[in-house]
MITOR-129806 format. One record per residue: residue in three letters; x, y, z of N, C-alpha, C in turn. Coordinates in steps of 0.1 Angstrom, whole numbers, padded with zeros to 4 digits, always signed. Layout:
MITOR-129806
AlaXYZXYZXYZ;...
//
This chain:
MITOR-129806
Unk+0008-0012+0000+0000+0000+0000+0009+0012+0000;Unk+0009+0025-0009+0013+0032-0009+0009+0044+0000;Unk+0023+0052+0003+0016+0063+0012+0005+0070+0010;Unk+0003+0073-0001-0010+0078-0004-0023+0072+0002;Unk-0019+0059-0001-0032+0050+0003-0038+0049+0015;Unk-0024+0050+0027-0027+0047+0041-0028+0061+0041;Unk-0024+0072+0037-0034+0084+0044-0044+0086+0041;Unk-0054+0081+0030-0065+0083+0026-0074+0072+0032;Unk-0069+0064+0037-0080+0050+0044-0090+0059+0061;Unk-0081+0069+0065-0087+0079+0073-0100+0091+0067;Unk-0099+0093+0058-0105+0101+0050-0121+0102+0045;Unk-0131+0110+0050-0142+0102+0043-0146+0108+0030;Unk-0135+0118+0025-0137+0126+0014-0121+0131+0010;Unk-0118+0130+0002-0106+0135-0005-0104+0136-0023;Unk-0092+0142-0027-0087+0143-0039-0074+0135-0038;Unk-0067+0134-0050-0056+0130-0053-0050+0134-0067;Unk-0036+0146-0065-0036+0154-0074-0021+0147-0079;Unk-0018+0142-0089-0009+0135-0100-0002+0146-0102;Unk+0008+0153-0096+0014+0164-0102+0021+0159-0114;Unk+0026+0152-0117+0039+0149-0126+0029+0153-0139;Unk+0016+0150-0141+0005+0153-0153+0009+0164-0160;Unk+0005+0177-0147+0003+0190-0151+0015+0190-0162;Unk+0033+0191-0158+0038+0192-0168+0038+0183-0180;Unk+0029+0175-0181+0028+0164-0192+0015+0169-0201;Unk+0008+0179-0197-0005+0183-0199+0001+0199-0209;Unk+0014+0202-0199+0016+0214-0205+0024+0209-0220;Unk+0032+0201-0218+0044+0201-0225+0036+0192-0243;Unk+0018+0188-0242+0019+0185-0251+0007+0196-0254;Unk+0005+0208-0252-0002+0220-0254+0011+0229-0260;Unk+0025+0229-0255+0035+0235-0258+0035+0231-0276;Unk+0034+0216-0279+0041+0209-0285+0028+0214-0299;Unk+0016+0223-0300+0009+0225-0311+0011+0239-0312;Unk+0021+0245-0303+0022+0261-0307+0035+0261-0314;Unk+0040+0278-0320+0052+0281-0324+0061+0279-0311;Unk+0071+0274-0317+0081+0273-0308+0082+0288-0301;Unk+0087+0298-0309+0091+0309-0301+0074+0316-0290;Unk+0064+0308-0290+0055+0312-0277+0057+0308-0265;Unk+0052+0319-0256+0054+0312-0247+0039+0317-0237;Unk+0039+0310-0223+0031+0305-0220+0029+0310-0204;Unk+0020+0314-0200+0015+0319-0190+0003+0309-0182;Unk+0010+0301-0173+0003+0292-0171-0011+0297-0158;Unk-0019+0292-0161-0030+0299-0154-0037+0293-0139;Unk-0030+0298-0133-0035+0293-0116-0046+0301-0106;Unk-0058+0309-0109-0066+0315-0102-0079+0305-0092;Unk-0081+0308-0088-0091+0296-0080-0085+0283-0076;Unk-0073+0288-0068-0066+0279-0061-0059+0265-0073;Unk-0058+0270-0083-0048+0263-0094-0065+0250-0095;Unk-0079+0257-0100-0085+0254-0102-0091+0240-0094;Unk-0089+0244-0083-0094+0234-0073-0079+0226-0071;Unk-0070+0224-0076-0059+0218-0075-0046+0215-0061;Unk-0048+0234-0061-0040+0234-0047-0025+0243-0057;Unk-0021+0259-0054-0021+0266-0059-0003+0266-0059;Unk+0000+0264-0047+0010+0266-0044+0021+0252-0048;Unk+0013+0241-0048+0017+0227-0056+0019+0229-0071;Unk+0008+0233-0077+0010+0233-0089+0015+0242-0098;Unk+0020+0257-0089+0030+0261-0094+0043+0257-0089;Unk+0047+0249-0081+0056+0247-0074+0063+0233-0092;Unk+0052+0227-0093+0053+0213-0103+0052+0224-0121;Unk+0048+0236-0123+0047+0246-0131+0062+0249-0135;Unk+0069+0254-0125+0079+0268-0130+0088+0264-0133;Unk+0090+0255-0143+0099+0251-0150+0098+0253-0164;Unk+0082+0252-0167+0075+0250-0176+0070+0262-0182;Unk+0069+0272-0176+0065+0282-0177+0066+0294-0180;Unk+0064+0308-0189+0068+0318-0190+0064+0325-0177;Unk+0053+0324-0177+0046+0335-0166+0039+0328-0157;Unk+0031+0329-0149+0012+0326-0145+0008+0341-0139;Unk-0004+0336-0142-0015+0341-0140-0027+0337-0129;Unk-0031+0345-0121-0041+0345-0112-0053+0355-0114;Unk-0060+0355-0103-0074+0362-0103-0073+0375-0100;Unk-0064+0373-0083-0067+0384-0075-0055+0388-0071;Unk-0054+0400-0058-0040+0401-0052-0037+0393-0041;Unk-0050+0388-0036-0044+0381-0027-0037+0364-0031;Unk-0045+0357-0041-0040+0348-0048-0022+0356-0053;Unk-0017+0366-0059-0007+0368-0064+0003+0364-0052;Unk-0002+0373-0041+0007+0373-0032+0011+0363-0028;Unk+0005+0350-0025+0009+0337-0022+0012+0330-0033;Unk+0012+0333-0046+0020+0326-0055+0037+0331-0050;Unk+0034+0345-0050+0051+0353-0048+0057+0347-0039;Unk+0053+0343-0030+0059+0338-0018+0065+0324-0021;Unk+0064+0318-0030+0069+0305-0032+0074+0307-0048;Unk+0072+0314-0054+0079+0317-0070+0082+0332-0073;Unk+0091+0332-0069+0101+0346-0069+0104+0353-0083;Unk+0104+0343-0091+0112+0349-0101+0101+0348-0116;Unk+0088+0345-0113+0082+0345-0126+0074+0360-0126;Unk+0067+0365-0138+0060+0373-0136+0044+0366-0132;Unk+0040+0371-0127+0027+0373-0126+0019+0384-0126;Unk+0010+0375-0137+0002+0386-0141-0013+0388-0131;Unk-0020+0394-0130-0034+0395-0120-0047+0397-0130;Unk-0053+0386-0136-0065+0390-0148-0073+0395-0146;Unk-0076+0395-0131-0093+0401-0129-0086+0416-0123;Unk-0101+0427-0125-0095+0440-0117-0097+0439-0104;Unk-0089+0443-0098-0082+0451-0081-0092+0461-0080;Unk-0093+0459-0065-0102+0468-0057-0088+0485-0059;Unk-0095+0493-0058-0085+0508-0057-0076+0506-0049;Unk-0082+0500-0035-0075+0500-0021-0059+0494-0026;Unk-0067+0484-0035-0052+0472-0040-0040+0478-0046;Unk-0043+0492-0050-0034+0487-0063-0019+0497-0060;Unk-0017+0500-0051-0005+0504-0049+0004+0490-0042;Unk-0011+0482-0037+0002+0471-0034+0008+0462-0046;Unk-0002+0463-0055-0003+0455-0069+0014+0460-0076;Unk+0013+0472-0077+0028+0480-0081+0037+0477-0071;Unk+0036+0477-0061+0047+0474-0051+0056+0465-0050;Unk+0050+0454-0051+0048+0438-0054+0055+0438-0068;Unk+0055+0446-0079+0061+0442-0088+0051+0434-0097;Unk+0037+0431-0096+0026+0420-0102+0024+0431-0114;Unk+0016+0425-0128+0008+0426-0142-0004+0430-0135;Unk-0007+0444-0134-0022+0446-0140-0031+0446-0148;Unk-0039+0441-0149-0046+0442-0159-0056+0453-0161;Unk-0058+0463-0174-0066+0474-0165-0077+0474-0179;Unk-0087+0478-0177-0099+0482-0187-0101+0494-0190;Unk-0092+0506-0188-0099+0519-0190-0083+0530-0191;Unk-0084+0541-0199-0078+0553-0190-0078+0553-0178;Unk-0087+0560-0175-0090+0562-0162-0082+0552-0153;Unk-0082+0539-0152-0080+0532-0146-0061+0530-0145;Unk-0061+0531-0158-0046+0531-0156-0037+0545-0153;Unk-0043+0560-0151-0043+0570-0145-0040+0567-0130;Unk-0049+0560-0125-0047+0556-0108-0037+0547-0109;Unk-0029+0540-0113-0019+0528-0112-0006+0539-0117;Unk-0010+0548-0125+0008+0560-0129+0007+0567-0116;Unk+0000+0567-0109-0001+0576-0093+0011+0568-0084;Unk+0006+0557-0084+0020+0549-0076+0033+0545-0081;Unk+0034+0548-0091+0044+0547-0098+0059+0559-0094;Unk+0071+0550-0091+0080+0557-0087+0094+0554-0091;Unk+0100+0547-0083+0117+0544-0084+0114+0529-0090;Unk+0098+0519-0094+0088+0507-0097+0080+0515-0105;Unk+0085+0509-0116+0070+0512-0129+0061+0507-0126;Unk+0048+0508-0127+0032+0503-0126+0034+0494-0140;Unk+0032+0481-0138+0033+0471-0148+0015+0468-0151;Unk+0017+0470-0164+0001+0463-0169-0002+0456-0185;Unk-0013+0447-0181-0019+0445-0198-0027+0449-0197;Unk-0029+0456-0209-0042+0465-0210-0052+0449-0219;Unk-0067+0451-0214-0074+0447-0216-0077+0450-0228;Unk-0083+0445-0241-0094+0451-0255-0104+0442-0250;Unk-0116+0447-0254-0129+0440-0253-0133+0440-0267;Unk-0132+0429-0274-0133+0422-0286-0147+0416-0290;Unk-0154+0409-0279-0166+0406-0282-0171+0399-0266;Unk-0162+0402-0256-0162+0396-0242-0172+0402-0237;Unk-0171+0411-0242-0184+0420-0233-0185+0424-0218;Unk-0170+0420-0209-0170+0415-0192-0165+0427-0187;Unk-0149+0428-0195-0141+0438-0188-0134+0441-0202;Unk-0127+0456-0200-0116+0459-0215-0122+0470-0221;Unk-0110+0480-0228-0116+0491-0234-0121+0482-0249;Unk-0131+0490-0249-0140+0486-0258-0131+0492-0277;Unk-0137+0476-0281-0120+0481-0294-0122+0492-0306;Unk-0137+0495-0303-0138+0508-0315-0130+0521-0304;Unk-0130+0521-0294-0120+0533-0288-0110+0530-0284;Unk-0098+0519-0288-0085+0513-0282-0078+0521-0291;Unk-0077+0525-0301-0066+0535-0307-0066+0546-0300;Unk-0074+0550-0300-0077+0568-0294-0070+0569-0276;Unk-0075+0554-0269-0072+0555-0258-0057+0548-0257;Unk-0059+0543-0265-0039+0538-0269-0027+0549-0266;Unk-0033+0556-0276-0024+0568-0280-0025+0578-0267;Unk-0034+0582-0262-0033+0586-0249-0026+0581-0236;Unk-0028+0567-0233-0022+0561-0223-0005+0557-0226;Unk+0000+0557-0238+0013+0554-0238+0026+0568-0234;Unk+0017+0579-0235+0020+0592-0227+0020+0592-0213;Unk+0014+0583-0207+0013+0585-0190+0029+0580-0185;Unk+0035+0586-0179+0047+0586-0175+0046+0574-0160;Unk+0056+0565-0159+0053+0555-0146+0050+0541-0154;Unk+0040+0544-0165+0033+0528-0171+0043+0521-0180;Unk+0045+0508-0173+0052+0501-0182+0040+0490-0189;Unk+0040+0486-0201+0027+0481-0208+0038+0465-0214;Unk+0038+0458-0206+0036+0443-0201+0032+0433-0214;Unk+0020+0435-0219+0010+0431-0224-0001+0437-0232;Unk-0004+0430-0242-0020+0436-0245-0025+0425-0254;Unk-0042+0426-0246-0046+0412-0243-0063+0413-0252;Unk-0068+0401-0253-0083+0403-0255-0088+0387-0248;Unk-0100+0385-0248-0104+0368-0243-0114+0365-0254;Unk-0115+0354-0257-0132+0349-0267-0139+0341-0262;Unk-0152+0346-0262-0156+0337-0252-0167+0325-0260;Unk-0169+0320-0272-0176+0315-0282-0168+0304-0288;Unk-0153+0300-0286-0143+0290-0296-0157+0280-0304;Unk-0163+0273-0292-0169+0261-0299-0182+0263-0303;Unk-0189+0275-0300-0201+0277-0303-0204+0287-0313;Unk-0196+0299-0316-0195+0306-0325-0180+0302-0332;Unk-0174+0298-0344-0158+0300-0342-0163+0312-0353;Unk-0166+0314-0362-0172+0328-0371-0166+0339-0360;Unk-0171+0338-0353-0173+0354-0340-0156+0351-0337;Unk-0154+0342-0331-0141+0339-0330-0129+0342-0337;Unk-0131+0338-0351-0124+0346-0364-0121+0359-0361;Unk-0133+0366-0362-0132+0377-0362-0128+0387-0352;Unk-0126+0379-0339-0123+0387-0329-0099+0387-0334;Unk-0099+0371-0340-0084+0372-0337-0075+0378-0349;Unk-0092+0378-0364-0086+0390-0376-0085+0407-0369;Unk-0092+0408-0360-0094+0427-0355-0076+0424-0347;Unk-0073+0414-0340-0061+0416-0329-0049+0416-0343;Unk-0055+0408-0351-0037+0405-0361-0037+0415-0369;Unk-0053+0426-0374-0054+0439-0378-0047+0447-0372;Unk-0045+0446-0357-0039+0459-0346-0027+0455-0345;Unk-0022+0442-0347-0010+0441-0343+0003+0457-0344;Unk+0001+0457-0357+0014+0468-0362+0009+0479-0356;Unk-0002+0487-0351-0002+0495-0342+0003+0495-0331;Unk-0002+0480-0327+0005+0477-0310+0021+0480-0306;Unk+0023+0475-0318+0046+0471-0319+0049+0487-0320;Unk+0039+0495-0331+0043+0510-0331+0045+0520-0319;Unk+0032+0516-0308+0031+0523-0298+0038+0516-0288;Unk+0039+0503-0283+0045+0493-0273+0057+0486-0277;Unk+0067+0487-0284+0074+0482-0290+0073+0469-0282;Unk+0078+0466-0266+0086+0457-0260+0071+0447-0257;Unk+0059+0453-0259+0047+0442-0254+0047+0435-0262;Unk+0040+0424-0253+0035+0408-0257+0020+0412-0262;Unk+0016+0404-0272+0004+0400-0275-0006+0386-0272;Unk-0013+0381-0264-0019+0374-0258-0036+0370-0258;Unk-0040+0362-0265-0053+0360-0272-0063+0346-0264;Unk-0052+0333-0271-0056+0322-0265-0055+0313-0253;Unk-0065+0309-0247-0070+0302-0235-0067+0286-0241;Unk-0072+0278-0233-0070+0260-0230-0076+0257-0247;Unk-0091+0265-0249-0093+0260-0264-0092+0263-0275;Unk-0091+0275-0274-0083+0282-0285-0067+0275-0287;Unk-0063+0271-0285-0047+0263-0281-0052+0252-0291;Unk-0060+0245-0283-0062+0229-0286-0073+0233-0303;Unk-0080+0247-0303-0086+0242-0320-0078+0252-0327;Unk-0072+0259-0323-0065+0268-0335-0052+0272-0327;Unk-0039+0264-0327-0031+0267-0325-0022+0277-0333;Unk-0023+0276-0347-0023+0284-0352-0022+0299-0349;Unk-0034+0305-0348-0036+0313-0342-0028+0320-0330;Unk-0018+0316-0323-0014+0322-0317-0005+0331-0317;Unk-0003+0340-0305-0001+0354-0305+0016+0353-0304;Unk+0021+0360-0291+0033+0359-0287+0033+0351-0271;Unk+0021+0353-0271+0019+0340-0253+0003+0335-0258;Unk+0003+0325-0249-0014+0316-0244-0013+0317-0228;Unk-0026+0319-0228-0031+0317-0216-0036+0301-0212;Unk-0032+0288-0212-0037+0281-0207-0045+0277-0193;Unk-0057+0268-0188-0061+0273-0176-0064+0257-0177;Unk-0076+0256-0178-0086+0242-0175-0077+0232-0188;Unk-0072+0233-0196-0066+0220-0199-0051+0217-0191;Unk-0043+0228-0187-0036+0221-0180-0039+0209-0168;Unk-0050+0210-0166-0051+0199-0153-0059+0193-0157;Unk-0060+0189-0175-0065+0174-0182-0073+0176-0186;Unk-0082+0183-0186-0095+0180-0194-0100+0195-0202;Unk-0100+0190-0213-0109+0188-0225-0117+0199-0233;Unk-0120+0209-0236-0133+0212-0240-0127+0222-0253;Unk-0133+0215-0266-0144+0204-0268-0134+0194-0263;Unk-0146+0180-0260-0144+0169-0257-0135+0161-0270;Unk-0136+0162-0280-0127+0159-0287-0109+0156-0285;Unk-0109+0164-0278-0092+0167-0282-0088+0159-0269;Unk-0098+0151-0260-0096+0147-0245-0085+0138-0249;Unk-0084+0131-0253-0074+0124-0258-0060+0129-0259;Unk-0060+0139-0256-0044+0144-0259-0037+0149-0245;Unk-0048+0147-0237-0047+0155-0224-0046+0141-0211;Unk-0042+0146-0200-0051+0133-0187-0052+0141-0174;Unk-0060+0141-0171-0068+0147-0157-0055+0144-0147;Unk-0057+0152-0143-0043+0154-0128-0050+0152-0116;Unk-0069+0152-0116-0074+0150-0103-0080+0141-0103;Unk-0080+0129-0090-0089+0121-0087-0098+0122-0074;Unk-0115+0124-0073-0120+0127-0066-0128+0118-0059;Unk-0121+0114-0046-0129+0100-0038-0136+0103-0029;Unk-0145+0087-0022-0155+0090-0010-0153+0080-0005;Unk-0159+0077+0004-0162+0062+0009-0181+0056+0011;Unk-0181+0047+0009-0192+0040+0019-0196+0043+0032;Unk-0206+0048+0032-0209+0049+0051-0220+0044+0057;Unk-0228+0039+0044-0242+0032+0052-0242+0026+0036;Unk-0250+0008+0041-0256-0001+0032-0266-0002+0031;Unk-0278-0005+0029-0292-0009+0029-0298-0017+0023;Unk-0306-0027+0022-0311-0036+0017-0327-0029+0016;Unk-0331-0026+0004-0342-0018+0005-0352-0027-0006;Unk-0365-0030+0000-0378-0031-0004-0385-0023-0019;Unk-0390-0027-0030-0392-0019-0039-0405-0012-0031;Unk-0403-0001-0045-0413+0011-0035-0412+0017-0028;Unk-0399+0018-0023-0390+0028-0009-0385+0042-0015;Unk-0397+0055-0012-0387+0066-0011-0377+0066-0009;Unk-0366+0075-0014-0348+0078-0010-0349+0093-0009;Unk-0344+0102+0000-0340+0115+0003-0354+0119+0007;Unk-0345+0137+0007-0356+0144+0003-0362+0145-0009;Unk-0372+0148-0005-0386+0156-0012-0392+0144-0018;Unk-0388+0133-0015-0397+0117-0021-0397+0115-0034;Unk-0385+0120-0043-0386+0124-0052-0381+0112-0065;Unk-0372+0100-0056-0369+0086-0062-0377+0076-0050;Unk-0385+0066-0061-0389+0055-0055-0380+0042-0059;Unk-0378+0029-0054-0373+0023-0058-0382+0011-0067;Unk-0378+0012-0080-0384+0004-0089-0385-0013-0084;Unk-0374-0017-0077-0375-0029-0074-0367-0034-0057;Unk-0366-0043-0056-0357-0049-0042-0340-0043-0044;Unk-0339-0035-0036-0324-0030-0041-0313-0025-0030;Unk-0303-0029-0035-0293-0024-0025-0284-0014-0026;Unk-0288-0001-0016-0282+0014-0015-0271+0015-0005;Unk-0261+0022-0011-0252+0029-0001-0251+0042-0003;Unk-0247+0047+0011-0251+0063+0014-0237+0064+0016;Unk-0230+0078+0007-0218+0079+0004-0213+0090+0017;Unk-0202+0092+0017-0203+0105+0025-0197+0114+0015;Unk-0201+0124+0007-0206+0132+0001-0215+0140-0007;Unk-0216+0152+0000-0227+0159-0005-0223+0179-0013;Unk-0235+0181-0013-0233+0193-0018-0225+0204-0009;Unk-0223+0202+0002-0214+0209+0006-0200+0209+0006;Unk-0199+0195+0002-0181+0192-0002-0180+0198-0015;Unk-0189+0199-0026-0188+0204-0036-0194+0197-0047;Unk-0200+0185-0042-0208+0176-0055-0223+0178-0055;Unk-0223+0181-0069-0237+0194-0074-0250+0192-0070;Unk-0259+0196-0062-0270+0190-0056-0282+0186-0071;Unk-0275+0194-0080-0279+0193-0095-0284+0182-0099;Unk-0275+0174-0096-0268+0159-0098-0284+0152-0098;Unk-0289+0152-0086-0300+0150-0080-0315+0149-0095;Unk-0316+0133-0098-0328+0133-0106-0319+0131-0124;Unk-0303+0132-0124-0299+0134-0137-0296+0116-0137;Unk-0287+0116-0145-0279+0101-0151-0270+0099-0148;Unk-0263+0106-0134-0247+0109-0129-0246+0092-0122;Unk-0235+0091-0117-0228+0078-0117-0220+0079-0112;Unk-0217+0071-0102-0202+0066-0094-0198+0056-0100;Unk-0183+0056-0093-0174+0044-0097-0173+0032-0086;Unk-0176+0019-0083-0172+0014-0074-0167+0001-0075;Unk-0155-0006-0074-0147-0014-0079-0149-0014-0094;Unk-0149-0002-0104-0146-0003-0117-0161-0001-0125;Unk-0175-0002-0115-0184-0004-0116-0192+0008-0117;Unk-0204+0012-0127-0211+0023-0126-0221+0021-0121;Unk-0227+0029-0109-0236+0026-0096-0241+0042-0099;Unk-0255+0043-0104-0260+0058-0105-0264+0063-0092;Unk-0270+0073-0089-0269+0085-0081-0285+0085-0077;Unk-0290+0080-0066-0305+0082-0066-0308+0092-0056;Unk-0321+0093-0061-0327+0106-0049-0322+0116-0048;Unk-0322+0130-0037-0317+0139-0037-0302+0142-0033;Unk-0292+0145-0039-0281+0147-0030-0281+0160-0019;Unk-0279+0156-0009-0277+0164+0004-0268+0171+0007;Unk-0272+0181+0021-0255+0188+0019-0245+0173+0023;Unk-0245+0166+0029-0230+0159+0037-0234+0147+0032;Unk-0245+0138+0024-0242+0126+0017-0252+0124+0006;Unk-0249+0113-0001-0249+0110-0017-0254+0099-0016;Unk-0267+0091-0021-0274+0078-0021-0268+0069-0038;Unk-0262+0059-0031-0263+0054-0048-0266+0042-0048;Unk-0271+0035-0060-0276+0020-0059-0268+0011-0061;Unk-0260+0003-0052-0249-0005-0057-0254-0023-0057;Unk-0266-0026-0063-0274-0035-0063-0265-0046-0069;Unk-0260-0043-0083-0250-0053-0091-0236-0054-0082;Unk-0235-0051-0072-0226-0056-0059-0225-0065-0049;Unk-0227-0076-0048-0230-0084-0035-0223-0078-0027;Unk-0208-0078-0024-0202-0075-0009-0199-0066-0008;Unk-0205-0052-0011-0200-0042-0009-0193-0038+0004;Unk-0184-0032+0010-0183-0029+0022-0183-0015+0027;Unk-0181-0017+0041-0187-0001+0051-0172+0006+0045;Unk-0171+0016+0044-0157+0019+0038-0154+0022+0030;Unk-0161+0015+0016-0152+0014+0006-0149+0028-0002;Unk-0137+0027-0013-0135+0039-0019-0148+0038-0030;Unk-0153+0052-0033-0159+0054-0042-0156+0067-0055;Unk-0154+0063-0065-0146+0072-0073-0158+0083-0077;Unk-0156+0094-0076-0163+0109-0084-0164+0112-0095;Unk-0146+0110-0092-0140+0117-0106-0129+0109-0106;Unk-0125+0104-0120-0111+0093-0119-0117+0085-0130;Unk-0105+0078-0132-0105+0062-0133-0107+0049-0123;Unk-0115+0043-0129-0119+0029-0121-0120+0017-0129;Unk-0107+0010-0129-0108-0001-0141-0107+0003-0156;Unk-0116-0001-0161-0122+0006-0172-0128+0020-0175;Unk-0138+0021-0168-0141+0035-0164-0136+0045-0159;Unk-0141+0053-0165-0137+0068-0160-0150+0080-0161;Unk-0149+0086-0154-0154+0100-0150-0149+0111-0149;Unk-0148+0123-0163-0142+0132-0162-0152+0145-0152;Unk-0147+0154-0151-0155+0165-0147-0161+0170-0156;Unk-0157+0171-0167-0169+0173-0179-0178+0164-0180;Unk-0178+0150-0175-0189+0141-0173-0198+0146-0166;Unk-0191+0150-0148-0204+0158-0141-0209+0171-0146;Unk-0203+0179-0149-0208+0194-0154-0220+0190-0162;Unk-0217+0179-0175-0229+0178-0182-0243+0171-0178;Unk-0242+0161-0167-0252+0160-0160-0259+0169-0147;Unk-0250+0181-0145-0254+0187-0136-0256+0199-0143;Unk-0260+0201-0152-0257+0218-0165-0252+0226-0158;Unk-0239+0220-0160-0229+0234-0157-0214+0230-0167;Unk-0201+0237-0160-0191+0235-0168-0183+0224-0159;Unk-0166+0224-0165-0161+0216-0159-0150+0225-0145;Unk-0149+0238-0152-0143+0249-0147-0152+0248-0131;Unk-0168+0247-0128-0175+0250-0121-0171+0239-0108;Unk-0168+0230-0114-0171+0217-0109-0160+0215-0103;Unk-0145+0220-0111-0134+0214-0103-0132+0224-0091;Unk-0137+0239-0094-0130+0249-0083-0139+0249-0072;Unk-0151+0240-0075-0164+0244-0062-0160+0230-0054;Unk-0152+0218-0054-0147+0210-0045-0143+0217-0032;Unk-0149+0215-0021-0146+0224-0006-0131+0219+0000;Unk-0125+0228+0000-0108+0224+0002-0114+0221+0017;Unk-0118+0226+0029-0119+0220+0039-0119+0211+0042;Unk-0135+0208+0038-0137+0194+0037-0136+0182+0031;Unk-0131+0186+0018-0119+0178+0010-0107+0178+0009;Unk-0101+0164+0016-0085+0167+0017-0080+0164+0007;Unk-0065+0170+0006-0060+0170-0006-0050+0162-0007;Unk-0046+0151-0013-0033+0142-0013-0023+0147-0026;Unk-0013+0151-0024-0005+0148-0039+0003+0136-0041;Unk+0006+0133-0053+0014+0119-0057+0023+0125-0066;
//
């Protein structure tokens, strides 16, 4: 039994994160871009449920940059990776941003205005930023019929060093038309960009933009959700392997009578004489109460055992009838491999209508412990 194993046999809920993946995840996302790109690897939401400080720690080899959300996520990257840049994608509270300069971190800014307050603290430390374009995002970013006019204005502000300049798409697989068009307006601007920013990077594509139009890329990618394996579109899953496995155990058996409500709201009856185990997990560890009434499925010795009745906050009913011996205890897989089987988190998202993004970062680090291997 490996260490892993004997700390998890205490556990009634855990992960197990495969670091060695991530750079196996990166290095064949590396391997469809130009050589001379490079890569800003993307750690916001605790390295996407992952555990932030591991997977840059298993990252910075591999890496041009990362990227996080906030300043407080930057700051605890800094503290264990000294020497990369990091960039900060979402906007800082006002309060933040003299610490943001301080720190030496990539702002990202959406406005004049905005990058006016960041040349304020600027001193003996340039205020470092990528300016945002809003292309068709609609979220955050100067809006790109006014990015020349506000271009030419902000490369006059004395203090601003310009890092970057960026856009996001947010349609790859549902619009790629809109998608086109967002990366013909960036390869349109380019020669303005180099005219006004000589030393900036240009930066466009995310996890799928990488995997359907490599091509396409800029002078960096932002990868995020395929570094830690999976997928979207599901197509390309194959090129990738999940770095997380998400377990439970057994904690009640039952030999149930057909005709037996399960959970709340009486909302599964049992079609026939059947045998349920009640997991210990629920919606408060982070498994979707969604779940509840879809086609979701556990793994148990290699076996798919569906999901009945309501999921609760602290446990999960599932029918493990095609089991005789099940035991009090047993591991029960989430997310993983089992045998033959497997359960990506794009499996759950799509039974629970959501994403896979949703699914890996809403796992409760509390309550879910985290093993690395």
């Amino acid at each position: 039994m490996t260490g892993a194993s004997l700390e998890a046999k205490a556990l009634r809920c855990w992960t197990e994160v495969q670091l060695d993946l991530l750079a196996f995840n990166l290095r064949e996302l590396r391997s469809r871009l130009p050589r001379q790109c490079g890569v800003i690897s993307v750690l916001k939401a605790d390295a996407y449920g992952h555990g932030l400080v591991e997977v840059a720690t298993a990252l910075r080899n591999e890496s041009t940059a990362f990227a996080v959300a906030c300043l407080s996520e930057a700051i605890e990257l800094r503290k264990v990776i000294p020497d990369h840049d990091i960039l900060i994608l979402g906007s800082v509270l006002p309060e933040e941003r003299q610490q943001v300069v301080g720190w030496g971190f990539i702002a990202t800014v959406s406005s004049l205005e905005e990058t006016v307050e960041y040349a304020r603290y600027a001193g003996v430390r340039s205020a470092r930023v990528c300016i945002k374009i809003d292309t068709g995002m609609g979220r955050m970013g100067i809006w790109k019929e006014e990015a020349e006019c506000c271009l030419q204005t902000l490369v006059r502000l004395p203090g601003i060093l310009v890092h970057s300049i960026a856009t996001h798409l947010p349609v790859w697989e549902e619009d790629p038309v809109f998608s086109y068009q967002q990366l013909q307006w960036m390869e349109s601007s380019r020669a303005f960009f180099r005219k006004l920013f000589p030393g900036a990077y240009l930066h466009v594509l995310s996890s799928t933009g990488i995997l359907e139009f490599p091509d396409s890329a800029f002078d960096l990618v932002r990868p995020g959700l395929a570094l830690y394996g999976i997928a979207v579109p599901r197509r390309h899953q194959y090129r990738l392997k999940p770095v997380l496995t998400w377990k439970t155990r057994v904690v009640n058996i039952r030999q149930v009578e057909k005709g037996r409500s399960v959970s709340y709201g009486r909302t599964y009856f049992t079609s026939k004489a059947s045998r349920l185990a009640t997991l210990a997990v629920g919606y408060a560890d982070g498994y979707p109460c969604s779940l509840s009434g879809s086609s979701a499925f556990v793994l148990v010795r290699g076996r798919r055992c569906p999901v009945v009745g309501r999921v609760t906050m602290d446990s999960t009913v599932v029918d493990v009838s095609e089991l005789s011996d099940i035991l009090y205890g047993e591991e029960v897989v989430l997310i993983g491999k089992d045998g033959e089987e497997e359960i990506l988190a794009s499996d759950i998202a799509g039974w629970a209508g959501t994403t896979a993004w949703e699914i890996l970062t809403r796992i409760h680090p509390r309550r879910t412990a985290r093993l690395f291997l």
